[in-house]
C-alpha positions as CSV (number, residue, x, y, z in Angstrom):
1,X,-5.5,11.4,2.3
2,X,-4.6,11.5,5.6
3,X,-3.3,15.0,5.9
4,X,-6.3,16.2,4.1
5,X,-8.6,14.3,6.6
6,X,-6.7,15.9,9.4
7,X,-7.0,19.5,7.8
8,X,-10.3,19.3,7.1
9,X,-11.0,18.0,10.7
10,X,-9.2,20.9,12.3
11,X,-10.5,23.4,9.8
12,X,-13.9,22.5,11.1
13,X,-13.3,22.0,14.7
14,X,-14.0,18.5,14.3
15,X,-12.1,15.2,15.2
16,X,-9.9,13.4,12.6
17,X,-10.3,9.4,13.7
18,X,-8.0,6.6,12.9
19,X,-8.8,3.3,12.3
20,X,-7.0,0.2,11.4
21,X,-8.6,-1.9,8.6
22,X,-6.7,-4.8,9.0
23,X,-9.2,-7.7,8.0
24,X,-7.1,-8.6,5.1
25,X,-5.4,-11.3,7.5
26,X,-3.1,-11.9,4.6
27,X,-1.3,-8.9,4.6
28,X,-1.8,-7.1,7.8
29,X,0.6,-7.6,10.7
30,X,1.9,-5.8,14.0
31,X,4.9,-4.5,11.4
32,X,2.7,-3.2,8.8
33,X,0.5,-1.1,11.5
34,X,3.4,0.5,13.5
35,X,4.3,1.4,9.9
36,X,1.4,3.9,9.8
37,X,1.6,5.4,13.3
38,X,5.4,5.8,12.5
39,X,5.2,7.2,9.4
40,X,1.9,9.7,10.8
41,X,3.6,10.9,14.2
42,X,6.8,11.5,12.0
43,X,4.8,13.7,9.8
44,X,3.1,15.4,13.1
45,X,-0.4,14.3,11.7
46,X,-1.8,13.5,15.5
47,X,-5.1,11.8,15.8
48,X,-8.0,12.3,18.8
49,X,-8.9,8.9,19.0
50,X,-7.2,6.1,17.6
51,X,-5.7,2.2,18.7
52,X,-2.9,3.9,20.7
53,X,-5.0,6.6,22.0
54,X,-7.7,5.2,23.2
55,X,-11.6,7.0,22.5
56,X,-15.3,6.5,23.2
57,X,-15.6,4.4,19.8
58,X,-12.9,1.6,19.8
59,X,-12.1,-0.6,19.7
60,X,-9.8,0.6,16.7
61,X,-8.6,-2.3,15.0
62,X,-11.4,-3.9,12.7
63,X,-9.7,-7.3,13.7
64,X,-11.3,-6.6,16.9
65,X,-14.7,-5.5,15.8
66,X,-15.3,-9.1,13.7
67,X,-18.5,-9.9,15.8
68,X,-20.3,-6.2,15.4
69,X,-19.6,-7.0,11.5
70,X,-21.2,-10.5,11.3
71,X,-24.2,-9.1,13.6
72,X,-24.6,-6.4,10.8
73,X,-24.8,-8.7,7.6
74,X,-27.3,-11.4,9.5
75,X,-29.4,-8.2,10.3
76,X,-29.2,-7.6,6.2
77,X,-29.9,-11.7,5.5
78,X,-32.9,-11.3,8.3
79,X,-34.5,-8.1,6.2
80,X,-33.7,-10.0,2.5
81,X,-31.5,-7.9,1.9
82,X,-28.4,-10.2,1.2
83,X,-28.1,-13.8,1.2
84,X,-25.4,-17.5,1.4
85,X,-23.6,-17.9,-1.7
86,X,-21.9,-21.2,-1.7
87,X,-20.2,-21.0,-5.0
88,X,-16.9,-22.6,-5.0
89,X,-13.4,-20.4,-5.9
90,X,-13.3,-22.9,-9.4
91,X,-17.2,-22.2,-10.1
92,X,-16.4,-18.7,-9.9
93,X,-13.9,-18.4,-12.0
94,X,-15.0,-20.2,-14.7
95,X,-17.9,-17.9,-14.7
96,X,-15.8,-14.7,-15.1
97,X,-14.1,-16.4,-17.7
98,X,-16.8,-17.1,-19.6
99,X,-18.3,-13.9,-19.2
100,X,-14.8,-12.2,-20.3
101,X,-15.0,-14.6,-23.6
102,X,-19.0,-12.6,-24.3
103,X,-17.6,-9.6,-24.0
104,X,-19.4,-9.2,-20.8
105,X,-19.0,-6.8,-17.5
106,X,-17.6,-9.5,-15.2
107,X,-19.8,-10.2,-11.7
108,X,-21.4,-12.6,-10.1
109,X,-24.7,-13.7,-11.5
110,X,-27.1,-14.6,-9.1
111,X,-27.0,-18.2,-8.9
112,X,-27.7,-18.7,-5.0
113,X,-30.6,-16.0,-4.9
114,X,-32.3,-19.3,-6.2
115,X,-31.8,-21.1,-3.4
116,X,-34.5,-22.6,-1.7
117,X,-34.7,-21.5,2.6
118,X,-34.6,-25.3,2.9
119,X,-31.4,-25.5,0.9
120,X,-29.6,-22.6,2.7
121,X,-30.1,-24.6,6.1
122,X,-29.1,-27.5,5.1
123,X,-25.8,-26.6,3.5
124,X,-24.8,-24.2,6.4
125,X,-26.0,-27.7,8.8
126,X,-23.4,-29.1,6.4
127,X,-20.6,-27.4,6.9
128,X,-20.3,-26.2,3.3
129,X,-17.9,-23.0,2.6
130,X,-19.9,-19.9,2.2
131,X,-20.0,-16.1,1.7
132,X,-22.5,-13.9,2.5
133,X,-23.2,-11.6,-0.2
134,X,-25.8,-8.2,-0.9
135,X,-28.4,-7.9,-3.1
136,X,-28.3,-5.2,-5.8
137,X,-31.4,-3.6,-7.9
138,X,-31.3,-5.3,-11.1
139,X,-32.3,-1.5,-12.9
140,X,-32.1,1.9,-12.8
141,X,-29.2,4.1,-11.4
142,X,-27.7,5.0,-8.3
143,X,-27.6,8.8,-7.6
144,X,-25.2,10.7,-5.5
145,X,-23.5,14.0,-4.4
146,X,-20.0,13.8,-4.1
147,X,-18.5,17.2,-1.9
148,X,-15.9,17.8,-4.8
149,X,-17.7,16.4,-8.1
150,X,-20.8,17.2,-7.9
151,X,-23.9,14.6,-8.8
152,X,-22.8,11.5,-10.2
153,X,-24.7,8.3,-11.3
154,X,-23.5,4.5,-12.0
155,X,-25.6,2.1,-13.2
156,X,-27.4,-0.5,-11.1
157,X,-26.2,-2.8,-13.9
158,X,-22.4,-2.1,-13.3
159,X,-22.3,-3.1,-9.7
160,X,-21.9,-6.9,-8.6
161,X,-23.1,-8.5,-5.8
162,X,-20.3,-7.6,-2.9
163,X,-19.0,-9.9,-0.9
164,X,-19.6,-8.7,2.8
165,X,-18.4,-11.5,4.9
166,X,-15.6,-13.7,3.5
167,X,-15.2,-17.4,4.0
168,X,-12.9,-16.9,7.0
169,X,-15.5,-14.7,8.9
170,X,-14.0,-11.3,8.1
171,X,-16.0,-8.5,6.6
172,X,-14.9,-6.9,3.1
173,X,-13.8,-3.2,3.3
174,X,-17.3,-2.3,1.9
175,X,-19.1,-3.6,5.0
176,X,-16.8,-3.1,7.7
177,X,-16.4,0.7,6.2
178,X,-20.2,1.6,6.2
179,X,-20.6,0.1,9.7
180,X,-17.2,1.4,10.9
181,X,-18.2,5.2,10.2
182,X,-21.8,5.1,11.0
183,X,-21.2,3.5,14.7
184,X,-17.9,5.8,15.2
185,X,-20.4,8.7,13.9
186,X,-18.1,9.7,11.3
187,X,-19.9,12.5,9.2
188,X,-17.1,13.4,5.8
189,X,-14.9,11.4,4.6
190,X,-12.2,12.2,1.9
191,X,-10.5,9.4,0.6
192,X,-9.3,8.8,-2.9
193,X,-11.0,8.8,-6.4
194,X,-11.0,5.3,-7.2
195,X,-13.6,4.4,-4.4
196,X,-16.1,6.5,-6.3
197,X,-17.3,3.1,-8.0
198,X,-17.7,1.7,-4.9
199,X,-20.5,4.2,-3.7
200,X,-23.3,2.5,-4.6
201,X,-22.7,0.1,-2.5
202,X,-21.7,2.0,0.3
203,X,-24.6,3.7,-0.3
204,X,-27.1,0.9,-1.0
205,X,-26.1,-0.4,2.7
206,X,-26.9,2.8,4.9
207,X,-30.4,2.3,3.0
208,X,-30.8,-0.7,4.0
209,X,-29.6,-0.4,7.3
210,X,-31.8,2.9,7.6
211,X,-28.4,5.6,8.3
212,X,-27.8,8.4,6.7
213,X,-24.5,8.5,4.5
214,X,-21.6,10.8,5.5
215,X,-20.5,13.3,3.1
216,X,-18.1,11.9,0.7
217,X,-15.6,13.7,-1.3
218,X,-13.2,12.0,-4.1
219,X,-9.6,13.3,-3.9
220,X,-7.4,13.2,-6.7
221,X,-5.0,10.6,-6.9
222,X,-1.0,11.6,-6.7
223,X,-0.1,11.0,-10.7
224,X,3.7,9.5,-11.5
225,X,5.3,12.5,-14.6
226,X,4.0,10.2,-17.3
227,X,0.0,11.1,-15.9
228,X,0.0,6.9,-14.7
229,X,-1.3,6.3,-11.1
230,X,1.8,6.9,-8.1
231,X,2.7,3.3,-7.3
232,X,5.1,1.0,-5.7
233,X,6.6,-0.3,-9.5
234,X,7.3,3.3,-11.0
235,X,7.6,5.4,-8.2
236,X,8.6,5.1,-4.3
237,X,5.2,5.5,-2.5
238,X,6.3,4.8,1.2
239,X,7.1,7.9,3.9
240,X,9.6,5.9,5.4
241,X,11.5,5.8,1.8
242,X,11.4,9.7,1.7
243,X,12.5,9.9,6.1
244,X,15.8,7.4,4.5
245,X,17.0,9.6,2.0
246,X,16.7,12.7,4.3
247,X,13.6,14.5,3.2
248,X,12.6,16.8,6.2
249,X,9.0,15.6,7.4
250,X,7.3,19.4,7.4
251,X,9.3,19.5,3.9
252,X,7.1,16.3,2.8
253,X,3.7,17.3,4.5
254,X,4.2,20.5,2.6
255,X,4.8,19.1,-0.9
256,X,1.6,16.7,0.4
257,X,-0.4,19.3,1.1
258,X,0.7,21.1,-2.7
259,X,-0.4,17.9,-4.2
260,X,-4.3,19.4,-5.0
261,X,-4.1,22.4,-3.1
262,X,-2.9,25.9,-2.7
263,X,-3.0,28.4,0.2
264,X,-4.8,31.6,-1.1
265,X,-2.0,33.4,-1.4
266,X,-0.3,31.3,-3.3
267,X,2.6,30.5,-1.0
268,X,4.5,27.5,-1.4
269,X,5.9,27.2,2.0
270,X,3.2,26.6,4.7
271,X,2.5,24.4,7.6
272,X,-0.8,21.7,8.3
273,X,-1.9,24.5,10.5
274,X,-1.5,26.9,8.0
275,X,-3.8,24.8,5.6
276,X,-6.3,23.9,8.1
277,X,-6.9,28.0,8.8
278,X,-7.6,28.8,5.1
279,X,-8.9,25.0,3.9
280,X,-12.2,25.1,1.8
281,X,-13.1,21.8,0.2
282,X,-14.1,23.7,-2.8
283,X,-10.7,24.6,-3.5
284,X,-9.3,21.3,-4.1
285,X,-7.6,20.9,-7.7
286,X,-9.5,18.2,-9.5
287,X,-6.4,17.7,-11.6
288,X,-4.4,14.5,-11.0
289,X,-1.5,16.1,-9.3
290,X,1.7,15.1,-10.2
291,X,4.8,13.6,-7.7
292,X,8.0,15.1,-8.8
293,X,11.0,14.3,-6.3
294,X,13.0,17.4,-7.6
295,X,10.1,19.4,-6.8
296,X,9.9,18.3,-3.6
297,X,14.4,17.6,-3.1
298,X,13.9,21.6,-3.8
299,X,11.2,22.5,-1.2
300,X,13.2,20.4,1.1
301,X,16.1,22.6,0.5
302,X,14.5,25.5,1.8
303,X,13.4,24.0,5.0
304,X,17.4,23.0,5.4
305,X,18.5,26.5,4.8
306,X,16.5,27.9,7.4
307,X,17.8,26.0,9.9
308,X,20.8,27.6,12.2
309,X,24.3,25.7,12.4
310,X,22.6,23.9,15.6
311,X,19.6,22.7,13.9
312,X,21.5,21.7,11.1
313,X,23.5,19.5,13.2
314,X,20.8,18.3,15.4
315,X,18.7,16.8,12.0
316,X,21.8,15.6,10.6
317,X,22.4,13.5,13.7
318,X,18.6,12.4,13.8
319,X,18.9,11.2,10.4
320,X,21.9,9.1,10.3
321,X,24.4,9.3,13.6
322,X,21.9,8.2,16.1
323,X,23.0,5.7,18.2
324,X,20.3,3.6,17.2
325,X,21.3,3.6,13.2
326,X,24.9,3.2,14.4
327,X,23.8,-0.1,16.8
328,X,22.9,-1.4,13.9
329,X,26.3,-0.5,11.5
330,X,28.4,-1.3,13.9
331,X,28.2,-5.2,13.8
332,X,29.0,-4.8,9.4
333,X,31.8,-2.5,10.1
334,X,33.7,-3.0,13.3
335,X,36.1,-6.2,12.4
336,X,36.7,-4.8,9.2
337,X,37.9,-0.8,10.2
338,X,41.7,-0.5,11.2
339,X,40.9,3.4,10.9
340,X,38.3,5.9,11.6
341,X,38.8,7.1,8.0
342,X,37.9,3.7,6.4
343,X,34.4,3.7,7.8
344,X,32.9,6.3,4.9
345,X,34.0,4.5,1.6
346,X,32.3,1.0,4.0
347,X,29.3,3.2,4.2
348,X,28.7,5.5,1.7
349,X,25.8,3.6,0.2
350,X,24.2,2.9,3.2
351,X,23.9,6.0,4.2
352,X,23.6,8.2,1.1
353,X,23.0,8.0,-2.3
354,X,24.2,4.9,-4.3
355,X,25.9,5.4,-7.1
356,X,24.3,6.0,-10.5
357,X,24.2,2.5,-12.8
358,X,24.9,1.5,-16.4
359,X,24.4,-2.0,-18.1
360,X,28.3,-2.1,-18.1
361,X,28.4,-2.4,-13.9
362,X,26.3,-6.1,-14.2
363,X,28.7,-7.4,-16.7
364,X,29.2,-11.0,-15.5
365,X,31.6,-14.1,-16.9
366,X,28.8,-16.3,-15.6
367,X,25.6,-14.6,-16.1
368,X,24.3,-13.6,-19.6
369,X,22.0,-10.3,-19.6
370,X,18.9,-12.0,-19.9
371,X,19.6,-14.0,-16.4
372,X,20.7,-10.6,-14.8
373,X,17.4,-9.7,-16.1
374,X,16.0,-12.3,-14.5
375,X,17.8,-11.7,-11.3
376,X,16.8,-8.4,-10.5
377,X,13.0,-8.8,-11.8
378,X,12.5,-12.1,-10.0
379,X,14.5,-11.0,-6.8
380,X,12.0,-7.2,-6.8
381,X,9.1,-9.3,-7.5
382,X,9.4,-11.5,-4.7
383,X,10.8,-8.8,-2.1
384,X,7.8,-6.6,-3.0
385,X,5.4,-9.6,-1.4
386,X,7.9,-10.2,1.6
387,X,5.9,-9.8,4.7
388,X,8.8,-9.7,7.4
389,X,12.2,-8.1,6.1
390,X,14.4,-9.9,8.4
391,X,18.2,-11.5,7.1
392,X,16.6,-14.9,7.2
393,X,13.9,-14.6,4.8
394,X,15.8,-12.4,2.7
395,X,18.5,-14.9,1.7
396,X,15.9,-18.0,1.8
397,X,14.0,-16.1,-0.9
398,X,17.4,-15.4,-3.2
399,X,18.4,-18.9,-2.3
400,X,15.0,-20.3,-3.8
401,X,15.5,-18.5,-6.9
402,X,19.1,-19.6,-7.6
403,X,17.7,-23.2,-7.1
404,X,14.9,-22.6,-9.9
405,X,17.6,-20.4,-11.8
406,X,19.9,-23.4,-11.8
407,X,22.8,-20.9,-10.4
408,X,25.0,-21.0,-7.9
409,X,23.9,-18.7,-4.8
410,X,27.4,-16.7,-5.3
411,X,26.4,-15.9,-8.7
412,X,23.0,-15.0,-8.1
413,X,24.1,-12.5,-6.0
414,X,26.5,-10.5,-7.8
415,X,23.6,-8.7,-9.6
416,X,22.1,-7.6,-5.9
417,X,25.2,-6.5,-4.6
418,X,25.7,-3.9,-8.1
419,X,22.4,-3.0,-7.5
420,X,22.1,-2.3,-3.6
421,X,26.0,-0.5,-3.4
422,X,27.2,0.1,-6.6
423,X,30.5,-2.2,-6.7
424,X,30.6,-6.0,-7.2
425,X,32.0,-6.6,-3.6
426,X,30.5,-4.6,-0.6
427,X,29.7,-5.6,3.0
428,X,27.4,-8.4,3.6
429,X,24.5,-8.1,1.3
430,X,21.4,-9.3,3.5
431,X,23.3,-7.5,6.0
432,X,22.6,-4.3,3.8
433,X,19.5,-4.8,2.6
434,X,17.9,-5.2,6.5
435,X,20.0,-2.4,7.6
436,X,19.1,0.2,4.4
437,X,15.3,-1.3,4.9
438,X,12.5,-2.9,2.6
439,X,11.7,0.6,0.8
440,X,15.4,1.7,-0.3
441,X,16.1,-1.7,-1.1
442,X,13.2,-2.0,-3.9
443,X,13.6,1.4,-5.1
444,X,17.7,0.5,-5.8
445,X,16.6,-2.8,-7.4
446,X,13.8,-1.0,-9.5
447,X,16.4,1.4,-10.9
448,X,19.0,-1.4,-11.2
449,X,16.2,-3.0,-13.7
450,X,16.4,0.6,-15.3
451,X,19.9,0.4,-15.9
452,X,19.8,-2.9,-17.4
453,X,17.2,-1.8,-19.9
454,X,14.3,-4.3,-19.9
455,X,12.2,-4.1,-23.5
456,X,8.4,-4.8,-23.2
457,X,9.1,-8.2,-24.8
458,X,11.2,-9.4,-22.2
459,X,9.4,-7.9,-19.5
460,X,6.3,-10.0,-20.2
461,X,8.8,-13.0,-20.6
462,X,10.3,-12.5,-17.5
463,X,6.6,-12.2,-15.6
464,X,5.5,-15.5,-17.5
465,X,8.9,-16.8,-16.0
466,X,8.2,-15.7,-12.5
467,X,4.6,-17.1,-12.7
468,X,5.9,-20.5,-13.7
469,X,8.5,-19.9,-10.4
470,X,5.5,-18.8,-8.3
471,X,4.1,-23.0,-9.5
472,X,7.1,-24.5,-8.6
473,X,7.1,-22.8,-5.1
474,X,3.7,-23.6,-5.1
475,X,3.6,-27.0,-5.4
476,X,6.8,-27.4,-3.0
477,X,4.8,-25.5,-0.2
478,X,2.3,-28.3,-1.1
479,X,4.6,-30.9,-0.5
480,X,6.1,-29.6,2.7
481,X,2.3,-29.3,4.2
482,X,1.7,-32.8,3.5
């Protein structure tokens, strides 16, 4: 989405923005933002203004815009147009569940909109928790243009009553959007097709606020082979994944700019720039394009063979004999290399290609199938919500499993060390796993799960068993706060 943005930017003479949307204090830190300028300046997708950059329309980060947000929403509780909701997290639940049970579109039905203005003042005087939520018509449609589809309508009756300003003070991404892009006068935006039910309330809020609504356009989503939506569980989805293994970044933001697209004369090799001089949004494929790594492992190969000797060398050395990479190999490999020519079979899968697996490699005198199973789907459950990849938190997290597991942490481990190198014994494992990185490290243990052959029966067993883990840790996190 970003590439496309960029292209159509430069295609128009226009400025391609970025903006952080980090009000999801949860899950946004420093780590996960360098992530994106990384991954974008590696990719040579530049930005005119942005959080690094600097611009007439920061601040950048939405973290830092809290107070323009809140402003916005008391102007929409001042004009009626949204109101307090003091429903409680149990209250609400128990209403989805009970519409669930009728067969009913779950939302939220209106129970504070009855609140008396004396009621409202006294609860906020109070203290009580509370949200501020819009109002949405109760009938009719909403009617819009998208740039790509065409009209479109959604019921009234299908939209629920957004949150726009959370308990905590932060803005929802449907407020904090429609402000964001009218204030930063942001006039298209292409983002991806499953924010087309969001529209109407997108739209609903530059009427009330009195703006007039950028042009939006719906992009096809990237599609894993089997037609199922590109994500983290089936498919690696993270640049840095595709930087590891040696992909060539004009290689990838040419396969990117493939995915939906195609120069008009049909060329597969091309360059942003080379987009951006040709780029109609009319000629965007509306068919959900499909990721294929040998697709793009081929394109790649291409851009490697046009390289001279030189070059060659010069990526080669970028990729993996930097000194930086090697500052960080050295420390595993020094006290255990009496020769140069014993460093390679150290390193081979840390800096290529692991081996392939079979169900044979996690054979175990201690561990049945089912808790090497367990193993590798608890331990890639639990790594995919890791916030900070770091050796500390990565053994506390196996550690905590072997406890529920009732097995020894020696044992546990074997699994991980088959899936991250390929052999039962390798250098240190959290060792490995900070030096190959979060991304490789999920992919190996999603394709070690592959290997051990996981039916849909068990894979439902083992999620009920790592909900019942995700109690226990619960509860213990419980304790330790009190």
């Amino acid at each position: 989405m970003a590439l496309f943005n960029w292209v159509f930017a430069r295609s128009q003479g226009g400025e391609f923005i970025l903006r952080i949307e980090d009000t999801d204090v949860a899950r946004s830190t420093p780590e996960s933002e360098q992530l994106i300028l990384d991954s974008l300046r590696w990719l040579n997708i530049d930005w005119d203004e942005g959080p690094d950059v600097g611009g007439s329309n920061g601040p950048y980060r939405q973290s830092a815009r809290k107070h323009i947000y809140q402003e916005h929403a008391h102007q929409l509780l001042e004009h009626g147009h949204a109101f307090y909701c003091f429903c409680t997290t149990e209250r609400l639940d128990e209403m989805r569940a009970a519409q669930r049970a009728a067969g009913e579109t779950t939302g939220y039905d209106g129970r504070c909109l009855a609140l008396s203005s004396d009621e409202v003042h006294r609860r906020l005087g109070a203290g009580d928790a509370h949200v501020i939520r819009m109002k949405i018509p109760d009938q009719g449609v909403c009617a819009f243009d998208d740039a790509l589809r065409g009209p479109i309508e959604i019921p009234w009756s299908q939209v629920d009553m957004q949150v726009l300003i959370k308990h905590d003070g932060f803005p929802t991404y449907h407020l904090a959007v429609v402000v964001d892009d009218h204030l930063m006068g942001i006039t298209h935006i292409l983002r991806g097709e499953e924010w087309i039910n969001s529209v109407p309330k997108h739209q609903l809020l530059y009427w009330y606020f009195g703006w007039d609504m950028p042009v939006h356009c719906h992009l096809p989503l990237l599609r894993n082979p089997d037609q199922s939506k590109l994500s983290k569980r089936k498919h690696p989805t993270s640049v840095n994944y595709y930087r590891r293994i040696g992909i060539l970044p004009e290689a990838l933001v040419n396969y990117l700019g493939m995915m939906g697209w195609s120069m008009p004369d049909e060329r597969e090799i091309f360059t942003p720039q080379d987009m951006a001089d040709d780029f109609e949004l009319s000629s965007i494929h509306l068919g959900g394009p499909v990721f294929d790594l040998d697709k793009l492992s081929w394109l790649n190969g291409q851009y490697l063979r046009q390289l001279d000797a030189g070059a060659f060398m010069d990526r080669i050395a970028e990729w993996a004999a930097n000194r930086d990479n090697l500052s960080r190999l050295v420390p595993l490999i020094q006290e255990r290399t009496t020769r140069f020519s014993d460093i390679l079979p150290q390193v081979d899968y840390l800096l290529g290609d692991r081996r392939p697996l079979s169900l044979e490699d996690f054979s175990h005198a201690r561990l049945s199938p089912e808790q090497v199973a367990q193993i590798l789907d608890h331990t890639s459950r639990e790594l995919d919500a890791l916030r900070h990849w770091e050796r500390d938190a990565l053994f506390e997290t196996c550690q905590a499993l072997a406890q529920f597991m009732g097995l020894k942490i020696r044992d546990y481990l074997f699994p991980l060390f088959v899936a991250l190198s390929g052999r039962a014994v390798s250098l240190p494992l959290f060792d490995s796993m900070v030096f190959l990185g979060s991304d490789l490290t999920r992919v190996r243990l999603r394709q070690a799960i592959n290997a051990v052959g996981i039916s849909k029966k068990q894979a439902k067993r083992l999620e009920k068993q790592h909900r019942e883990y995700l109690k226990v840790k619960g509860s213990g996190a419980d304790e330790s706060a009190g």
